[in-house]
C-alpha positions in Angstrom: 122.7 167.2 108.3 121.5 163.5 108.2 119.1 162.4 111.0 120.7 159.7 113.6 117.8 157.2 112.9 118.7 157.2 109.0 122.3 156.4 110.4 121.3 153.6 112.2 119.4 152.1 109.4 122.1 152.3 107.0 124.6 149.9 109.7 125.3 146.5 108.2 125.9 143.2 109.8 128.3 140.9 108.2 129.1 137.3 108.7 132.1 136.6 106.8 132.9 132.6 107.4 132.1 133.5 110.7 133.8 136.9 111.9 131.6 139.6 112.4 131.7 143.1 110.7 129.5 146.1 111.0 129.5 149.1 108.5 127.4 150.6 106.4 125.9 150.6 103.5 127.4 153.7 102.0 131.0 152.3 102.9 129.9 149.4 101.0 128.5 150.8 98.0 130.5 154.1 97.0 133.8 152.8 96.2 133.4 150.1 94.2 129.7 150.4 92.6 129.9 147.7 90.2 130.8 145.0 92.7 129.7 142.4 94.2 128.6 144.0 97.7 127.5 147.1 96.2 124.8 145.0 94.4 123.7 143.4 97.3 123.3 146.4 99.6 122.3 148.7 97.3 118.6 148.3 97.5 117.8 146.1 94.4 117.9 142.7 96.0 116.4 141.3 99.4 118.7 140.2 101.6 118.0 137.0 104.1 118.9 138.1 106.8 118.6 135.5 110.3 116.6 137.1 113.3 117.9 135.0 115.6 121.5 135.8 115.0 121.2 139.6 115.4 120.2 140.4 111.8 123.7 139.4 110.3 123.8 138.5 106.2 125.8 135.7 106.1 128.6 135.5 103.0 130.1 132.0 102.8 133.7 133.3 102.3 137.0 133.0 105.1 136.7 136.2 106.8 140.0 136.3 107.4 141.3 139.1 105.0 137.8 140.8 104.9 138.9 143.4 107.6 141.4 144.2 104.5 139.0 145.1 101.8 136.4 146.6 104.1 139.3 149.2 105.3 140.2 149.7 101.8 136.2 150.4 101.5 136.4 152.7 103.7 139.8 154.6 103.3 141.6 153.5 99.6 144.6 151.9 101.3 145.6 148.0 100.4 147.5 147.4 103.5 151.5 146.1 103.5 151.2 142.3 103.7 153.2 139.2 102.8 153.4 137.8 99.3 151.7 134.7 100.0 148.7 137.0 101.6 148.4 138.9 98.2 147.5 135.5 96.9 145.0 135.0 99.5 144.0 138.9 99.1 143.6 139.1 95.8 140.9 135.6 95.5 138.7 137.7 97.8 138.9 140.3 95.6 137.5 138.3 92.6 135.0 136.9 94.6 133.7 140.0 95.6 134.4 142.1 92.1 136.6 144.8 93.6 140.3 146.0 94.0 141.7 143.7 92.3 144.0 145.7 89.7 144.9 147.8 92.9 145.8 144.3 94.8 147.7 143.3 91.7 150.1 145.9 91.4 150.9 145.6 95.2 151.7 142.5 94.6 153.6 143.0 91.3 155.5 146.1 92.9 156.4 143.5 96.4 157.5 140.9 93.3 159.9 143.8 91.8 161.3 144.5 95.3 162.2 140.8 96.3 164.8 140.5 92.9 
């Protein structure tokens, strides 16, 4: 059984373009182990992290379909969304190396559906 302080240490902050995330580290780094966030929380590089902003690790990105690929982190599920967010869905996925075959048949099978 893990300890609750190694729990604790493993929580990440996120700033996404300005929406906040917390996870963990494993969540970031088991799925996807060759991408982008699994690089940088997997021990090899130091993060900057700001002090006066609660310890969050700023990622210049729009947060606003991160909630999507930290769920499908977490739980393997690309979630039901509209063509034109697929777009938007699958450039974060690029960015951050992950999903994106997974995102590209969603969108491929929604593409199928529509004709």
């Amino acid at each position: 059984m893990k300890d609750f302080q190694s729990d604790l240490s493993s929580v990440v902050r996120l700033n996404i373009g300005g929406k906040k995330f917390c996870t963990t580290t494993d969540t970031l780094t088991q799925r996807e182990p060759d991408s982008m966030l699994a690089a940088m929380f997997s021990g090899r590089h130091t993060l900057c992290q700001d002090p006066q902003k609660a310890g969050y690790v700023f990622v210049d990105r729009d947060g606003k379909h991160f909630r999507h690929i930290l769920n499908w982190l977490r739980d393997g599920v690309v979630p039901t969304l509209e063509e034109s967010q697929y777009s938007e869905l699958l450039r974060e996925a690029e960015y951050y190396q992950l999903l994106v075959s997974t995102v590209l048949s969603c969108w491929n099978l929604i593409a199928i559906n529509c004709f």
